[in-house]
Phi, psi and omega in degrees: 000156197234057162198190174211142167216163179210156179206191167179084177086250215235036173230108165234180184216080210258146197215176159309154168320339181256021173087314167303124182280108188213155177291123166322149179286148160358282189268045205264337195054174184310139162180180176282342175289330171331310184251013177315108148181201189238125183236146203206114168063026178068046179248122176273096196262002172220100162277006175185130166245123193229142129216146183241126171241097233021084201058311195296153164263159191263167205250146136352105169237302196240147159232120196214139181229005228302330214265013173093321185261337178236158162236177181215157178215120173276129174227157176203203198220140199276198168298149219230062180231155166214127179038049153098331195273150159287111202249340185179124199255151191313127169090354192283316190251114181264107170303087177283142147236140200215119202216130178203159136294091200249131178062032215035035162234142201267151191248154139223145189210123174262129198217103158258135173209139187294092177261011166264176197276001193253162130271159189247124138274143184175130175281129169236149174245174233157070197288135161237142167217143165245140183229359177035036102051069173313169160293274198329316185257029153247022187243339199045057152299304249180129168253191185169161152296120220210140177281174257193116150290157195249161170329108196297132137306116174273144172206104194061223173240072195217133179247143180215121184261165185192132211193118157272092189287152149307016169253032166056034181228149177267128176227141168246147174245105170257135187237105192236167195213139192264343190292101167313352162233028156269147218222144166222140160284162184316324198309351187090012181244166197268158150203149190205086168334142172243123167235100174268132174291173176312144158062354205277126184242140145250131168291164161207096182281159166213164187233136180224132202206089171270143190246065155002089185097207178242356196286078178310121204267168167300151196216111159332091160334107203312337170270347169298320199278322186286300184281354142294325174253022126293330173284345181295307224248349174281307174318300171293306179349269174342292206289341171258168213273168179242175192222123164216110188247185170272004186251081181333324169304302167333300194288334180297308151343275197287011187258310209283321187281316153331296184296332208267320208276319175300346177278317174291347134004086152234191195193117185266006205115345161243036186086188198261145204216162176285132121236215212262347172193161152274117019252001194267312194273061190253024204234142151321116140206153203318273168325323184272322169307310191253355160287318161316305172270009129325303174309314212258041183281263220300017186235291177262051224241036160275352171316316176292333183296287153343283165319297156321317172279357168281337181285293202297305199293028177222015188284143199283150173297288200234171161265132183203087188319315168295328187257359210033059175260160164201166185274109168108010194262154190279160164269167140273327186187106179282077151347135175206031175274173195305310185289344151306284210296344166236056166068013196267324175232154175247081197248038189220080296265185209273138188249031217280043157235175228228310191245040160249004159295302211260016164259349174290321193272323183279322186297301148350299179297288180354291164342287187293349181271328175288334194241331168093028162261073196283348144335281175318315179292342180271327164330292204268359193291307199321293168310308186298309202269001163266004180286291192310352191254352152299320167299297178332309192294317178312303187269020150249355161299320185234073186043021179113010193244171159246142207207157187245168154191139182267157174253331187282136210283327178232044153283200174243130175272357177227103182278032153239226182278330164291032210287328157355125214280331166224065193256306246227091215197110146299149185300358155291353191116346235252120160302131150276131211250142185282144355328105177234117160284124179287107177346293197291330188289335168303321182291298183326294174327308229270305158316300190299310251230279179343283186293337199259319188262032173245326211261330192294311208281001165252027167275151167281178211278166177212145200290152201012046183216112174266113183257357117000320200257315169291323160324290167326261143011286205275350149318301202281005213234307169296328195288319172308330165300277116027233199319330165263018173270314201291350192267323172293340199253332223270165150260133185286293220273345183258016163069017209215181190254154183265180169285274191216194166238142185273206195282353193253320143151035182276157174272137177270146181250347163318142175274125170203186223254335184322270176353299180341298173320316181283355183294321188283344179317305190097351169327300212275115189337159163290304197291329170279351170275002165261002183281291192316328190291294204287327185272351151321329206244348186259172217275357146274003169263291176323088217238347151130347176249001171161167175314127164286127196308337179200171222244153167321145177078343181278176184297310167297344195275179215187124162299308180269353166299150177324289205249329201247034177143002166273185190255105172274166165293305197287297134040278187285318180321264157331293173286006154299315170294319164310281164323308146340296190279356195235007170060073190235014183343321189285292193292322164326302170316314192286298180318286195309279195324320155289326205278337147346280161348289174294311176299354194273024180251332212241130177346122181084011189053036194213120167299135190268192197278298174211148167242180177255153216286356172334130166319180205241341178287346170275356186125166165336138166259151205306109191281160211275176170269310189226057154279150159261193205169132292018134149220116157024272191295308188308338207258324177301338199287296180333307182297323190273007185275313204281325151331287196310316173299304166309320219027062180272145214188154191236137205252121178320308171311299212258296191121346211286135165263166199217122165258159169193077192294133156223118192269165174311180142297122164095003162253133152247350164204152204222160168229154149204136181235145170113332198289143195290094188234124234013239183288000193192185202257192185213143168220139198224159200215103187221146176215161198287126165235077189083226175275348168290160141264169191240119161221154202250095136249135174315345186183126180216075167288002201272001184083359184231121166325122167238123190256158147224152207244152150279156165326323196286287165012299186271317176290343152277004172306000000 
């Protein structure tokens, strides 16, 4: 990555490799640097953190973000001379920056020390500016009417930034400092003598403090403040289930993803839920939210609970063109920047997706079959029977399939996961034009009506309500689906499913990963969802680091593209579950071991949001440009690697678990402790005995009858 980020709730920082915030060079072109600042509510409120060491910038020696919330940057000062005399020797100084986020307050703390044999004299600076910043107009989306930042105040020891938007909301940057003899100007930069002895170090905190409103966040002792969010952060650990094989990468992975997934964490009031990624997407949003907490059920569910109940409180009402709001439909993305709030985009929020209705109704089932919290479902039924009646109406408008089209003048046109403009391309070339149904959202519908008439038919009974009967109903309703999916979707001759259908009701016929999504659904006749499993695995959808968004050879693909040929995590991820669910152990194996593979190229031990779809025989793989990272699903993909391996599955009825372990190629043994099943946990212990396992379980608190099937078993399922 050619940045650094941190985060903590709804506060991040995103800076250059030196710890700094600056403006792009002219010619910098599309990239991540284009946005360096400290953000708070898709608001940028710190455009430039400089340091300077008698003027000069100091060179790079370590940059590090590994643990998400805090980094350190080794820095050092370059050589110094004017008019033959000596001013500073190359190298003399070390510059630390050490930095986290606690509470919406940025913690920075700089410790410069004298590693030459003199004492040094020598100035450092701290240049700041806040311009307060939609997200929308520093991504260059978009201008808009915007309030004026007002002139920064020094004041002691203190800088106060300050900016009246047009939504009437006040927002400030206070920059506060402990040294009494640094000093700042109106102009906004810091300055502070240094006189270091041999070997002699000083510090200089700082505080960085955005304010919303009148609404102040609390502010820590640094050290206080630090060691809440190391216990914050030992804590989720402990608390999730762990994983240990003989293959280190794996474990690394999945430690990484653990960790990655606790930095994407906020929480508006009903606990904490994902969102989707760093640094732009740091927001509810539909689809990313809630497949994350999909990923994360046997690790976390109290996560999916959470989400959900952040999703209903945002469920759409009315018709509303500008927003694609309608009643009962899930949200996509929620806003909360100056050009939200008057309305300038319609992100407050926007309803412009297709599949966070019937993935709100999978999570929902899903939930309750792993943890048996028929509670919760009774809760959410209200939000659950207006999602469906939002799919119904939807799908009854279009012969029975549910499709998207936008109405709104700044919406999105192409509404599933694939939202890119030419994500959705017949072979011929021909963009497909909306209404379009989507292969996966059916499998969702389909799913959701499925799993919701298993879980409904365990409520107890209530004076004028059968839910028996509503159970019933949404059986006979998912099977009817199912039969007008096979007969509209299948391609005889390419043996496969199409992506989707366009508005005249034609099949697009590009080969891609969607179907993939739907495999775990149960849509699909068995021999064709074993058709799908093996052209999932094959070497034109398959390029050796992971599934491709669309297979080689087809009219759209394209390697460095968003959607058409590049490779996601979350993606392979979903057709993991799918394989997993449908007992394909062979094609699953082949999947983890490459997205393995990809991962030991990229930082941090960590799968990014996507990469390009280049064979694996060409080389490394190639990294996307302005993916993120940290990102959600990707951090999730590791948790659905531990599902999969296990073949692990839940009976919607009965509560029975079910293992049927197949490990990758070059892993033979596996631990997991910890996974999460009602009221308690499960720990398993499996290791490769020829083509068979052996399997141990080591703890069994959940209260649920655990079958274990051998492979060949599981593979004839």
């Amino acid at each position: 990555m050619d940045y650094r980020v941190i985060k903590d709730n709804d506060l991040f920082l995103l800076t250059d490799l030196s710890g700094d915030v600056v403006p792009p060079p002219a010619d910098a072109g599309e990239g991540q640097q284009a946005g360096y600042g400290l953000y708070r509510s898709d608001t940028r409120f710190l455009s430039r953190m400089e340091l300077l060491i008698n003027g000069r910038k100091p060179i790079v020696l370590s940059s590090e973000a590994d643990q998400n919330y805090l980094s350190e940057t080794v820095l050092t000062n370059p050589h110094m001379e004017a008019d033959g005399e000596l001013i500073l020797w190359r190298e003399s100084v070390e510059l630390r920056r050490m930095r986290f986020i606690y509470g919406d307050v940025l913690y920075d703390k700089l410790t410069m020390t004298n590693f030459s044999p003199m004492p040094l004299a020598f100035d450092v600076s701290l240049r700041f500016e806040a311009d307060f910043t939609d997200m929308f107009v520093v991504r260059g989306f978009m201008g808009g009417k915007l309030g004026i930042p007002e002139k920064p105040v020094a004041d002691g020891d203190s800088l106060r930034f300050a900016y009246q938007g047009t939504d009437g909301i006040r927002r400030a940057l206070q920059v506060r400092w402990d040294d009494p003899a640094a000093s700042a100007g109106d102009d906004g930069t810091l300055s502070l003598a240094v006189s270091l002895a041999p070997g002699a170090s000083q510090a200089l905190e700082l505080l960085l403090i955005p304010t919303i409103g009148d609404a102040e966040p609390e502010v820590y002792p640094r050290s206080e403040a630090l060691e809440k969010l190391h216990a914050d952060y030992a804590d989720w650990v402990a608390s999730s289930a762990t994983l240990e094989t003989d293959l280190p990468q794996l474990d690394a992975l999945y430690e990484r993803g653990v960790l990655d997934l606790r930095v994407l964490m906020n929480d508006e009031g009903h606990g904490r839920f994902p969102v989707a990624g760093l640094p732009w997407y740091a927001v509810l949003f539909g689809r990313d939210s809630l497949i994350t907490a999909l990923q994360m059920l046997p690790v976390r569910p109290e996560v999916a609970l959470a989400t959900l109940r952040t999703m209903a409180r945002y469920q759409g009402e009315r018709d509303d063109a500008w927003r694609d709001e309608q009643p009962g439909k899930i949200m996509h993305e929620l806003r909360r920047g100056e050009l939200s709030n008057t309305n300038q985009v319609p992100f407050t929020p926007y309803y412009g997706t297709v599949d966070a209705t019937p993935l709100f109704l999978v999570l929902l089932a899903e939930y309750v079959k792993w943890t048996g919290d028929l509670a919760a479902l009774r809760e959410l039924m209200p939000h659950a029977e207006a999602a469906l009646g939002w799919i119904d109406r939807n799908a009854a408008d279009a012969g029975g399939f549910v499709t998207y089209h936008s109405e709104s003048a700044k919406g999105i046109a192409n509404q599933g996961w694939k939202d890119s403009a030419d994500s959705i391309v017949h072979r011929d070339g021909e963009y497909a034009k909306t209404p379009i149904a989507l292969v996966e959202v059916q499998g969702y519908a389909y799913q959701a009506k499925r799993l919701l008439a298993e879980q409904l038919a365990r409520l107890p009974e209530e004076p004028g309500r059968d839910w028996r009967e509503f159970a019933a109903q949404l059986a006979v309703e998912a099977e009817a689906l199912r039969e007008r999916f096979e007969a509209a979707f299948w391609m005889e001759e390419e043996g496969y499913y199409a992506i989707a259908l366009d508005r005249d009701g034609r099949q697009v016929r590009s080969v891609t990963s969607n179907p993939g999504h739907a495999l775990a659904s149960g849509l699909f006749a068995p021999e064709r969802a074993a058709a799908v499993a093996k052209r999932l695995a094959a070497p034109d959808l398959f390029g050796g680091y992971g599934i491709r968004t669309m297979a080689e050879g087809q009219t759209g693909y394209n390697p460095m593209s968003y959607h058409d040929g590049s490779v996601w995590p979350h993606d392979n991820s979903m057709c993991l579950l799918g394989l997993a669910a449908g007992g394909f152990p062979e094609q699953s194996g082949i999947v983890i071991e490459g997205l393995l593979a990809a991962a030991a190229h990229f930082e941090n031990a960590r799968l990014p949001e996507l990469f390009c779809g280049y064979a694996r025989a060409r080389g490394r793989p190639v990294r996307y440009p302005v993916a993120c990272s940290p990102q959600a699903w990707a951090a999730g993909t590791p948790l659905v690697m531990l599902t999969a391996m296990l073949g692990l599955a839940v009976d919607g009825a009965s509560g029975e678990v079910r293992l049927a372990p197949a490990l990758p190629p070059g892993m033979n043994r596996l631990k997991a402790r910890g996974i999460r099943l009602g009221a308690g946990t499960l720990g398993v212990d499996v290791e490769r005995d020829g083509e068979d396992y052996r399997v141990r379980i080591v703890s069994n608190t959940s209260g649920r009858t655990v079958r274990v099937e051998s492979r060949a078993a599981a593979a004839n399922a």
